[in-house]
C-alpha atoms as one frame of an Amber mdcrd trajectory, in Angstrom:
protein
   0.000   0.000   0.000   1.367   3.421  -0.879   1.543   5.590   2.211   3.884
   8.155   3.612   5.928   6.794   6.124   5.564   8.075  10.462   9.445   8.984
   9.781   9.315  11.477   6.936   6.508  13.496   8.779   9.670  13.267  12.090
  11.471  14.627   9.300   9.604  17.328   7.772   8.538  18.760  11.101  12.556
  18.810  11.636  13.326  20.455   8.390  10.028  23.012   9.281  11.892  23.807
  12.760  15.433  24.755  10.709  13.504  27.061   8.557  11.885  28.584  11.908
  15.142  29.292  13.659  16.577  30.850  10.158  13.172  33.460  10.817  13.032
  33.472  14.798   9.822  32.280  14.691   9.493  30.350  18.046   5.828  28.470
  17.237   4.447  27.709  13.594   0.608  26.867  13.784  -0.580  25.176  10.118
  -3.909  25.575   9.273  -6.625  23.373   6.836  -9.671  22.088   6.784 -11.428
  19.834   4.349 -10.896  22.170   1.221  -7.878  23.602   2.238  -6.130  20.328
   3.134  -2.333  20.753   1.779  -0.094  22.073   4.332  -1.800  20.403   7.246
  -1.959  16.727   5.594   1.615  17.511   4.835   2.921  18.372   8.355   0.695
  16.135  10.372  -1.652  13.827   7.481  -4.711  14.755   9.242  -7.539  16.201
   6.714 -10.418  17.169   8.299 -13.850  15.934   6.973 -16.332  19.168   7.699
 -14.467  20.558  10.545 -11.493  23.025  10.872  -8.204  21.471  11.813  -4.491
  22.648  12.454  -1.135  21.283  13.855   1.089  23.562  16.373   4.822  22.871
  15.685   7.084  24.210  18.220  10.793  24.577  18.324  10.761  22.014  21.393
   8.888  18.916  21.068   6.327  16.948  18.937   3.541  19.021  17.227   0.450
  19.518  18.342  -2.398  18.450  16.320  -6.001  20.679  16.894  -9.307  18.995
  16.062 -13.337  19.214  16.693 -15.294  17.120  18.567 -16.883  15.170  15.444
 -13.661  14.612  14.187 -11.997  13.737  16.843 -11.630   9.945  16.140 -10.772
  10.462  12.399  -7.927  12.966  13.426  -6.413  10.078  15.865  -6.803   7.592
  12.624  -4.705   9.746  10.660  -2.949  11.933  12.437   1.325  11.223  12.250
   1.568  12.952  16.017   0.044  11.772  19.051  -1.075  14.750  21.056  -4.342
  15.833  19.709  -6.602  18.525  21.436  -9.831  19.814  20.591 -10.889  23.541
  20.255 -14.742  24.881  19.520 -13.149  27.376  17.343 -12.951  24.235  15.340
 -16.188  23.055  14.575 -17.724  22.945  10.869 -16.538  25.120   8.518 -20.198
  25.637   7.423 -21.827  26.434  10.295 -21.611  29.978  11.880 -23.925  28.851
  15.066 -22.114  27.570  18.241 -22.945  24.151  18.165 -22.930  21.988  21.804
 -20.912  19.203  21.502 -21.843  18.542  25.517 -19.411  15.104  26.191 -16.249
  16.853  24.235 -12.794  17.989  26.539 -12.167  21.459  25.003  -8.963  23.035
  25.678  -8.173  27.056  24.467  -5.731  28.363  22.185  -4.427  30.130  25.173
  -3.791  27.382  27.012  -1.678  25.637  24.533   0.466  28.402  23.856   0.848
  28.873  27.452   1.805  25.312  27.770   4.359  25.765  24.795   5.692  28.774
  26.140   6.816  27.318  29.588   8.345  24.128  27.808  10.689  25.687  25.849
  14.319  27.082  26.289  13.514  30.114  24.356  10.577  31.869  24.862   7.557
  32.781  22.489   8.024  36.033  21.061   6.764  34.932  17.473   4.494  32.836
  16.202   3.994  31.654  12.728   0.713  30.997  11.067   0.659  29.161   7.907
  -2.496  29.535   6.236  -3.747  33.297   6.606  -5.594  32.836   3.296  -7.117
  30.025   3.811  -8.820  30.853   7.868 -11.758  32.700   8.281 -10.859  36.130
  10.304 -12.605  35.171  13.004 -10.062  32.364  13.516  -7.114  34.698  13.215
  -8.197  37.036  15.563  -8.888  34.289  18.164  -5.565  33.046  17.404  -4.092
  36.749  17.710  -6.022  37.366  20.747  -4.430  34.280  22.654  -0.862  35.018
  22.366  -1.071  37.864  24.635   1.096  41.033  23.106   3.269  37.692  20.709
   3.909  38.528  17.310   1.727  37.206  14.407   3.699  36.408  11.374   2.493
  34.796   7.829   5.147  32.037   7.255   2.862  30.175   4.859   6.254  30.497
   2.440   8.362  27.860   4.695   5.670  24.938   4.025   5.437  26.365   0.216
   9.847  25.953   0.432   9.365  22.439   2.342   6.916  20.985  -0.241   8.663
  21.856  -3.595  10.810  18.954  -3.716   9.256  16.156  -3.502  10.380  12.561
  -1.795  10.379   8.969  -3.357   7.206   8.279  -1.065   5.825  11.308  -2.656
   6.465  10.361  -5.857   5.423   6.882  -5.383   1.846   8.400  -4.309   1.562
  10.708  -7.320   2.320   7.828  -9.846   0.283   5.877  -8.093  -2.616   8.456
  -8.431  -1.495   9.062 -11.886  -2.197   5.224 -12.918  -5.496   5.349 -11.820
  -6.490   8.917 -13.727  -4.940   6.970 -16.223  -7.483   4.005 -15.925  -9.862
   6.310 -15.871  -9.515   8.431 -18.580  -8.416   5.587 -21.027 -12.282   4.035
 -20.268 -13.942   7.039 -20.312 -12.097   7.889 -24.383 -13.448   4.163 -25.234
 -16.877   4.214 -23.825 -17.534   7.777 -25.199 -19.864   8.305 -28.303 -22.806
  10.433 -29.059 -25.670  10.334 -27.230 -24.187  10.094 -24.081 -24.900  12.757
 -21.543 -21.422  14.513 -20.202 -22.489  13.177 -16.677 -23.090   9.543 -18.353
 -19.322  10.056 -19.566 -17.792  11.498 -16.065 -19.315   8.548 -14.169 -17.289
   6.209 -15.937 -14.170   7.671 -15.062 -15.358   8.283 -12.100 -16.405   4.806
 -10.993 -13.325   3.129 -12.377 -11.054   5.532 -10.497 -12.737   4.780  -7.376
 -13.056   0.962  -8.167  -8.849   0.948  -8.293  -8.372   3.184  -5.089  -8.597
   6.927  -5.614  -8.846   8.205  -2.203 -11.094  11.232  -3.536 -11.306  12.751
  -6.978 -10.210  16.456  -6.519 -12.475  17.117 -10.070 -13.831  15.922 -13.023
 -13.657  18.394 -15.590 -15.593  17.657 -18.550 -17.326  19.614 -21.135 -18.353
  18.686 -24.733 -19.368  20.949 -27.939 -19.345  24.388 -27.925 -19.259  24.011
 -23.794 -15.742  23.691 -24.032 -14.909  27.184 -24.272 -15.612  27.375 -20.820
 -12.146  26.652 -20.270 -12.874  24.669 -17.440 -16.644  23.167 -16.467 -18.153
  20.543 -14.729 -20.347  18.037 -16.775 -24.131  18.186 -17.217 -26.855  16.678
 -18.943 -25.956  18.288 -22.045 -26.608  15.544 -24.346 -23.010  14.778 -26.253
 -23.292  15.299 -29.814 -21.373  13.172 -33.264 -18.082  15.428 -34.110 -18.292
  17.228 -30.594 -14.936  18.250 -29.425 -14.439  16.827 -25.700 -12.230  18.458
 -23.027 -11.547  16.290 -20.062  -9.441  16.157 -17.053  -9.539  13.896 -14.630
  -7.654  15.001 -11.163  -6.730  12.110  -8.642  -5.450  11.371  -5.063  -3.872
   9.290  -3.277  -2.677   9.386   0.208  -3.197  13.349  -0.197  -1.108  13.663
  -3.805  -2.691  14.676  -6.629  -2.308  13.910 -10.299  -4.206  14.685 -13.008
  -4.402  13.926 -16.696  -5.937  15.339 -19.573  -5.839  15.136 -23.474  -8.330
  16.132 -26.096 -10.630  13.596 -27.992 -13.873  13.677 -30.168 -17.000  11.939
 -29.842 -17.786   9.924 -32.999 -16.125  11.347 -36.269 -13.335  13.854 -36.091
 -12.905  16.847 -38.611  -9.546  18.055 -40.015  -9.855  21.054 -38.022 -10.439
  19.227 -35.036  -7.156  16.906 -36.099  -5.320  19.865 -36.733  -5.916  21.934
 -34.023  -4.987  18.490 -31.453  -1.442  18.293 -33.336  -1.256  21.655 -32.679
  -1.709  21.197 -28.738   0.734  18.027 -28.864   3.790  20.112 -30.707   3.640
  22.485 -28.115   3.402  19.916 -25.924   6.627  18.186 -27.189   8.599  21.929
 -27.068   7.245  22.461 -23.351   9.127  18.892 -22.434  12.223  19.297 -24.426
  12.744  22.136 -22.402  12.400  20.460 -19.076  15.095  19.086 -17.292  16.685
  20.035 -14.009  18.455  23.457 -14.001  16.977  25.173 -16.924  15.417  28.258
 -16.554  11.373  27.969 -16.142  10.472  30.472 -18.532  12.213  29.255 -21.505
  10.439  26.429 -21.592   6.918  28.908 -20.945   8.248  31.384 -24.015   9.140
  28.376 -26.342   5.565  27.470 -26.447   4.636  31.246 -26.229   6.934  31.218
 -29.416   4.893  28.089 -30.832   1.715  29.069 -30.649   2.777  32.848 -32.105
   4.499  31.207 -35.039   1.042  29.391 -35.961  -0.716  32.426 -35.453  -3.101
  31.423 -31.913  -1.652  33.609 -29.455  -4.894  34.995 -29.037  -6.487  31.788
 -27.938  -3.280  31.368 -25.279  -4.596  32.235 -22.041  -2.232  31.156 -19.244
   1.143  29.677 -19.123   1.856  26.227 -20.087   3.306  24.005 -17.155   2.463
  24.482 -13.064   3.945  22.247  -9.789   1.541  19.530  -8.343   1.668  17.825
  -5.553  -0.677  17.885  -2.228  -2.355  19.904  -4.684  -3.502  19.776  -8.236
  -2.106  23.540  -8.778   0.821  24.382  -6.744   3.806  25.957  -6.481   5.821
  26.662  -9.245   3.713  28.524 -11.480   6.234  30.394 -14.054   5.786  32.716
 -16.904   7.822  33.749 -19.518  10.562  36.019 -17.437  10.594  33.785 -14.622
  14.012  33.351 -13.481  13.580  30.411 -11.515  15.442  27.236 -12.361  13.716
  23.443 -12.057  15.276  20.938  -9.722  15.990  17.637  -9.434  12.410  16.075
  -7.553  10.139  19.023  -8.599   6.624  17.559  -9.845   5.343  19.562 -12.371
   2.074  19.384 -14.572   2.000  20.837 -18.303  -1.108  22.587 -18.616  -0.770
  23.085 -22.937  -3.925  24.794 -23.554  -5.498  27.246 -26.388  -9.338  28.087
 -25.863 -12.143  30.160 -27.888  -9.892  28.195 -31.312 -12.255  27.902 -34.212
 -11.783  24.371 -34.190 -12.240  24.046 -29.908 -10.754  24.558 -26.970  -8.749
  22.046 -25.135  -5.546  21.199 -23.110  -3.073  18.400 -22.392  -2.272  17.965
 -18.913   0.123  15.472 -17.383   1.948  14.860 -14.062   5.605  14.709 -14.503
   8.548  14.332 -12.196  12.370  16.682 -12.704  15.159  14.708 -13.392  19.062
  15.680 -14.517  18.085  14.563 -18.234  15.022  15.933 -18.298  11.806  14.407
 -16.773  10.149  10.772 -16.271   6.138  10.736 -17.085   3.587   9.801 -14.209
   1.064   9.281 -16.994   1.445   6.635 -19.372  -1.587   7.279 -20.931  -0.530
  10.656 -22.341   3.073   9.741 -23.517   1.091   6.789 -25.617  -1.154   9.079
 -27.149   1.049  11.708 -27.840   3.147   9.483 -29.452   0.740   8.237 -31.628
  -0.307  11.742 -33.085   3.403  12.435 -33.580   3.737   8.681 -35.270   0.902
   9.824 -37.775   2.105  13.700 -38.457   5.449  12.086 -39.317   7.181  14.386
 -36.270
């Protein structure tokens, strides 16, 4: 079973307390909740389910993992750290009444922090929150209001640092996530034909991906016809059409890693146009990966396909840059453009993201899950590489 082992959460929390010291921060307190999950399944592997959740990592000790009464039992299931406590600041995130929870042992964000500050050698005098986007304000300001004159600091860059680079665990869980999308994309192209409603076609992928162990699929993007100039949609009962165009992207996790794939196909008979405009998408494709290999500069490889698509006169229909990070989530850091200055790194896990929309002939994008090497990259998706390779057999490329 792929799972991140108890000793490379020891580890990150160690690598977390190095990057506190380097920015006296004394306390780092990690927020998520069920929607928000990333940082806090990646410090402590708790996701909460409704409820509001966080992990307290001091300089001195193991973290402290924060949890509501209904989740209680599910954050002792998956939590990495032992000490869990549970705050009514933490109750459902879609709930503003005070709900009574009458059996539950509530501590107080004061209380912890007091605890923390008389265990440690050094004492509080900042405290990190990693997060701030993500918590309601009414959160923070309980959170400020309990640290008693301490400073409040955004550090949500040290977990963005920590989870660039990714481990063999972590890359075991993406390709393992990116198998199944696989599955479940490849059944969904062979089962599709006209007549079909787009929510007909999504449930195939859907149940397959579940059937071979997705923990939970992020999205199902799916739109067919002229729909697909939505750039991105969810299906509906639109019935799908002979010659419609179909976008698709299936995202999936596993053990909190996400990988998604995506490449375009037509229901029932395909037009030139249509073939043209998909050979299009896999050329740039092929430039976005020849420029991908450890220590090359991110936006080259964003202006060669910039360069591409201006050559074969689409710019217009080129919305966003090529090529983003995955990871704990389906978009993540890095997300170049053309002057980024950034250089990839051996263990980055990147997405491209190919894409031209509003077209004549369609919209659609190519999406795949790939990992940084020293040569260049190694695919997550099989699936892809196959049919990419295909379209490039027939073009004669």
């Amino acid at each position: 079973m792929t799972a991140i082992p108890a000793e490379q959460f020891a580890a990150r929390a160690e690598k977390l307390k190095q990057l506190m010291r380097e920015n006296d921060i004394q306390a780092c307190l990690i927020y998520g909740d069920e929607y928000r999950k990333e940082n806090l399944r990646y410090i402590s592997n708790y996701w909460p389910l409704f409820e509001r959740g966080a992990a307290i990592v001091p300089l001195a000790g193991d973290p402290i993992v924060i949890a509501a009464p209904e989740g209680d039992q599910l954050c002792r299931e998956m939590s990495a750290w032992r000490d869990v406590r549970l705050l009514p600041e933490f109750t459902c995130v879609t709930v503003p009444d005070p709900i009574d929870y009458p059996f539950a042992h509530y501590t107080s964000l004061k209380h912890i922090f007091r605890e923390l500050n008389g265990a440690q050698t050094h004492r509080l005098k900042r405290v990190g929150i990693v997060g701030i986007d993500a918590m309601p304000r009414s959160l923070l300001e309980a959170i400020e209001s309990s640290l008693e004159g301490i400073e409040v600091v955004d550090a949500g860059e040290l977990l963005f640092k920590l989870r660039m680079s990714k481990s063999e665990h972590e890359v075991a869980c993406l390709k393992r996530a990116a198998a199944i999308a696989d599955a479940g994309y490849r059944l969904m192209m062979e089962q599709a034909r006209p007549g079909m409603t787009e929510l007909e076609l999504a449930a195939i992928a859907y149940g397959e991906c579940t059937r071979r162990g997705a923990e939970h699929i992020p999205f199902i993007v799916l739109m067919s016809g002229k729909r697909v100039d939505t750039i991105i949609g969810r299906p509906t009962m639109k019935m799908i059409e002979d010659g419609d165009m179909i976008m698709a992207a299936i995202a999936v996790q596993v053990e909190g890693y996400v990988s998604t794939v995506g490449f375009p196909f037509v229901a029932g008979k395909m037009s030139e146009g249509q073939r043209e405009f998909i050979g299009t998408l896999v050329e740039a494709e092929r430039i976005a990966l020849s420029k991908l290999k450890a220590g090359a500069r991110q936006g080259e490889l964003v202006g060669a396909v910039k360069s591409y698509f201006a050559d074969k006169g689409v710019t217009e229909y080129d919305l966003y840059p090529p090529l983003h990070g995955c990871g704990l989530a389906e978009a993540e850091s890095p997300y170049p453009d053309e002057h980024s200055e950034a250089r990839f790194e051996v263990g980055m896990t990147v997405n491209t993201d190919v894409s031209l929309f509003g077209h004549p002939h369609g919209s659609n994008r190519i999406e795949e899950s790939l990992i940084v090497t020293e040569a260049g990259y190694e695919p997550m998706s099989g699936l892809v590489r196959e049919l990419s390779a295909k379209w490039q057999a027939n073009s004669g490329k």
